[in-house]
C-alpha positions in Angstrom: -6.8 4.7 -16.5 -6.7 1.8 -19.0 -5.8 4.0 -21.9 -2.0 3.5 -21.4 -2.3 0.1 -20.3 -1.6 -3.3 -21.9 -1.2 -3.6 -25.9 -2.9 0.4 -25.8 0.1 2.0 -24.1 2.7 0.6 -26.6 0.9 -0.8 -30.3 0.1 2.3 -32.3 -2.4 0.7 -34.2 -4.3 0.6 -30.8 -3.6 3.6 -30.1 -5.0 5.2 -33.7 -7.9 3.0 -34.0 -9.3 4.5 -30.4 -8.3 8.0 -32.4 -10.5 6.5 -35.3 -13.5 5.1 -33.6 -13.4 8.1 -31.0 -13.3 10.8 -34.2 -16.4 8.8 -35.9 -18.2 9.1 -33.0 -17.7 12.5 -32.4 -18.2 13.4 -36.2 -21.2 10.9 -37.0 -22.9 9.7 -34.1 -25.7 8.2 -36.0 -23.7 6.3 -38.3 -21.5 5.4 -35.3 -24.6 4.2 -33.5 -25.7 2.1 -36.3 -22.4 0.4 -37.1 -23.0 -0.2 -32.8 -25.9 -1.6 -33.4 -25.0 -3.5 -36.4 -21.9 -5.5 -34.6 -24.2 -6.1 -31.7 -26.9 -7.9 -33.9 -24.1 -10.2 -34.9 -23.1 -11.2 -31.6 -26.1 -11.6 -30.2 -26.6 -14.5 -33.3 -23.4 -15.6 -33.2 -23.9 -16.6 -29.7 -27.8 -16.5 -29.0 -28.0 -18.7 -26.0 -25.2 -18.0 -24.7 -24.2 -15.6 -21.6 -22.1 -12.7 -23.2 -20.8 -9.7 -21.7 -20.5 -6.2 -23.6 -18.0 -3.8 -22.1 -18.6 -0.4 -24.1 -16.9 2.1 -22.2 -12.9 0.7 -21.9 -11.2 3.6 -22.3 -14.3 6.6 -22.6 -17.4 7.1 -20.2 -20.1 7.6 -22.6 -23.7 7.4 -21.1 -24.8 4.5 -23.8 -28.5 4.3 -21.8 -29.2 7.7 -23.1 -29.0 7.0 -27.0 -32.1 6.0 -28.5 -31.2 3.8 -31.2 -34.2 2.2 -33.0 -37.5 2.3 -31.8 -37.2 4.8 -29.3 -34.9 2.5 -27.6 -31.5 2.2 -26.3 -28.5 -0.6 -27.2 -29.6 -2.2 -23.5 -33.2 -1.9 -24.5 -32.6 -3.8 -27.9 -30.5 -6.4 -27.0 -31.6 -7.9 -23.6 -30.4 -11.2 -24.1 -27.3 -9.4 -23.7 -25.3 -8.2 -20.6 -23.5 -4.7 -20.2 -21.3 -3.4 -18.2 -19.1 -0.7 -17.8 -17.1 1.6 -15.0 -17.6 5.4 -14.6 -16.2 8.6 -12.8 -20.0 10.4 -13.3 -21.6 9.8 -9.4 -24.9 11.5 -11.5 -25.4 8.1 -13.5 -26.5 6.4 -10.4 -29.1 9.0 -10.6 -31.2 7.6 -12.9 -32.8 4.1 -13.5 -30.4 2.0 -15.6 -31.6 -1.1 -18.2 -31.8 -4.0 -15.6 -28.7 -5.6 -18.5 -26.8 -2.7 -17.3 -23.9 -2.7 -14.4 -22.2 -0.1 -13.8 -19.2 0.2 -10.9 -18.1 3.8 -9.8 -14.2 4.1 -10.2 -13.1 6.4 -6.8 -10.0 8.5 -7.1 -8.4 11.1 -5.3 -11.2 13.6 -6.0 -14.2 11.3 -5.0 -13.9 9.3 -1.8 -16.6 10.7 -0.3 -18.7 10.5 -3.5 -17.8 6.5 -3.6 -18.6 6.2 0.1 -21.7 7.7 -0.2 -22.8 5.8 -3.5 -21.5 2.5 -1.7 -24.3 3.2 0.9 -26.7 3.4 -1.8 -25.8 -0.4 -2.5 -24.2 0.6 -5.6 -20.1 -1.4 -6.4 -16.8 1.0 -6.2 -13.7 0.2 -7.7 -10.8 0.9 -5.9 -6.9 0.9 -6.0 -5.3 -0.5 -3.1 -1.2 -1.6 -2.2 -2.4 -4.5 -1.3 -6.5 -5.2 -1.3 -8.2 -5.9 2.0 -11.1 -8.1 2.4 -13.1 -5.1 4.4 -12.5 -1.4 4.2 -14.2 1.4 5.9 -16.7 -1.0 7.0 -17.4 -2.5 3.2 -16.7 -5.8 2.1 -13.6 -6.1 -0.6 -14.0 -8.2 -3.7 -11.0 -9.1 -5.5 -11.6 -7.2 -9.0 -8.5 -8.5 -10.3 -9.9 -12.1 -10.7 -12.6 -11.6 -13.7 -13.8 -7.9 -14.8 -17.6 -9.5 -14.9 -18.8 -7.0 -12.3 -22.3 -7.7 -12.9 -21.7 -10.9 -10.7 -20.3 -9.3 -7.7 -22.6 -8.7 -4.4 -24.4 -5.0 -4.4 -22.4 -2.7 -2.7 -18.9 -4.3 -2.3 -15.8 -2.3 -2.9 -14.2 -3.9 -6.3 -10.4 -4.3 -4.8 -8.0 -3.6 -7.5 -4.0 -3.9 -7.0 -2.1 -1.1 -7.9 0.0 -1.7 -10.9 3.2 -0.4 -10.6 4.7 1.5 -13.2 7.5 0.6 -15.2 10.0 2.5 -18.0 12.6 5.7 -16.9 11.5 7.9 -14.7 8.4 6.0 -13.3 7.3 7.1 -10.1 5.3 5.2 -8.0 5.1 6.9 -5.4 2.7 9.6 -7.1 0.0 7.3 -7.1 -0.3 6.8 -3.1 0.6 10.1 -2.4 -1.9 11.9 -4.7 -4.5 9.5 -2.7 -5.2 8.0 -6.2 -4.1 4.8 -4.6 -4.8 3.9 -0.9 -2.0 2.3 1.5 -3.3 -0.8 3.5 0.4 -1.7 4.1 3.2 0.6 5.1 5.4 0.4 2.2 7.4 2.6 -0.2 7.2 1.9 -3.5 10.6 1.5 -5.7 
């Protein structure tokens, strides 16, 4: 959902360096994984003591935990003085045991309510796209997610509120959004 949004959904040279960095993973994964690895060993000096938080997946929702690096080891694995985070559509990654650096927030959609019910129960976070965010919802506490994006600081098993952004340019409709169920309704209200 943020691949269109901000800078992304009107600078080209956004738009073609996610082409580029997408097509260099896809082509070299290795030498994508090292370059990774090679920025990440700069931060980490540049601002050793300090808290920092890696976001890897903005606009994909690659499983970074399962790439061993170096060492038999994964990015989380080799830089644990820093945090990661990231959001995801696949309910199967809160299968598995994730690097304690690692947060990870389910996004729900119109597919995968029950899914993001059910994980919520687990104690896992959801995001989710409301009218107008509540402060409880289907018995869960509502953080607001549009304060800070650090995730990894919220209580365990919150709903992450988000406020629908509306669309904008001819022909936007939204509308769609809420009636897809992609969006949920707190308030009656149409939408212009």
């Amino acid at each position: 959902c943020l691949n269109g949004s901000g800078r992304g959904g009107f600078t080209n040279s956004v738009q073609t360096g996610r082409r580029n960095k997408t097509e260099f993973y896809l082509q070299n994964r290795v030498g994508f994984l090292e370059k990774l690895y090679k920025e990440l060993t700069l931060i980490s000096k540049k601002h050793a003591g300090e808290n920092v938080a890696i976001r890897l997946n903005g606009t994909s929702d690659i499983r970074w935990e399962k790439f061993k690096v170096r060492d038999n080891k994964n990015l989380m694995e080799l830089f644990p003085n820093l945090q990661f985070y990231d959001y995801t559509k696949n309910y199967l990654r809160f299968d598995i045991k994730l690097p304690s650096n690692y947060s990870l927030v389910f996004s729900r959609s119109e597919v995968n309510h029950q899914k993001s019910i059910d994980i919520l129960k687990r104690g896992f976070n959801v995001a989710m796209v409301f009218d107008v965010p509540p402060t409880e919802f289907e018995g869960f506490e509502v953080v607001d997610g549009d304060e800070t994006d650090l995730r990894f600081l919220d209580n365990k098993g919150v709903i992450v509120g988000l406020k629908y952004k509306k669309l904008t340019g001819k022909g936007a409709d939204n509308n769609e959004a809420f009636e897809s169920g992609f969006a949920i309704r707190t308030k009656e209200k149409v939408l212009p």
